[in-house]
N, C-alpha and C positions, 0 to 999 in steps of 0.2 A: 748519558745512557750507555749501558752495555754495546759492544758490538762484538758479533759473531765473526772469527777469523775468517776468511774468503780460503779457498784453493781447496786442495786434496784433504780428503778427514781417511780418518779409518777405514779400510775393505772398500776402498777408493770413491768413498761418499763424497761428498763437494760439500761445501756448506755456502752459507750467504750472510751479507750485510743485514745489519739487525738497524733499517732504514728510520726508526722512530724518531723524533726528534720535539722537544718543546723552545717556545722563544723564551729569552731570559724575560721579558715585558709583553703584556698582552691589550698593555694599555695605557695611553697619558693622555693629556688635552690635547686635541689637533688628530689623533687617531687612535685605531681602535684596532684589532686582528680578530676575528674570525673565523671560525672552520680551520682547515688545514694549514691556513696563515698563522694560527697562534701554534698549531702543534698537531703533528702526523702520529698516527697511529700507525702501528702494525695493519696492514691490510686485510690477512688472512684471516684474522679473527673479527673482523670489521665494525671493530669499536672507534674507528673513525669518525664516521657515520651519525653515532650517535653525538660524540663529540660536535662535531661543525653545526649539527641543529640545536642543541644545546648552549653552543656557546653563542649562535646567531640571534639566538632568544633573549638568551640574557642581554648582549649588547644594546640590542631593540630595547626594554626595557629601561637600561639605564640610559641608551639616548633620550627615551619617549620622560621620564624625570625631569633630564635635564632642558630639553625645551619647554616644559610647564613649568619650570621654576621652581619644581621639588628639591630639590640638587644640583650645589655646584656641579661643573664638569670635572673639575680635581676631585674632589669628593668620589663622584662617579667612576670614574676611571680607575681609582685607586681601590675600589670593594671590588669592580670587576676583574680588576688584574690580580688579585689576593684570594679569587675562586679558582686560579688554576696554580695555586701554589700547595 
């Protein structure tokens, strides 16, 4: 992701670290990420927020699959982690 240089800007503005970040995997058998664990949002516009409920949702669901026997857990794992690609 982009990052914003740090120190002195123009007419002695400052600027900041451009803090976002996503995990390269957000999921395999044996674990799963979550909210802010799979990937940080910019705060200020707080589409974080939305993120970590959304992605707690989904997980919940592909676990709640995979213990009824809908869905391997590879299987599982691998649609959930190709939603935040």
């Amino acid at each position: 992701m982009p990052r914003v240089s740090a120190g002195a800007g123009q007419d002695g503005l400052r600027s900041a670290w451009y803090w976002a970040f996503a995990s390269a995997r957000c999921a395999v058998p044996g674990w799963w990420l979550v909210g802010y664990a799979a990937c940080f949002v910019e705060p200020i516009l707080s589409g974080g927020v939305d993120f970590a409920i959304r992605s707690g949702f989904r997980a919940g669901l592909a676990a709640l699959r995979v213990s009824v026997g809908d869905e391997a857990e590879t299987t599982a794992a691998e649609a959930y982690d190709e939603q935040f690609r």
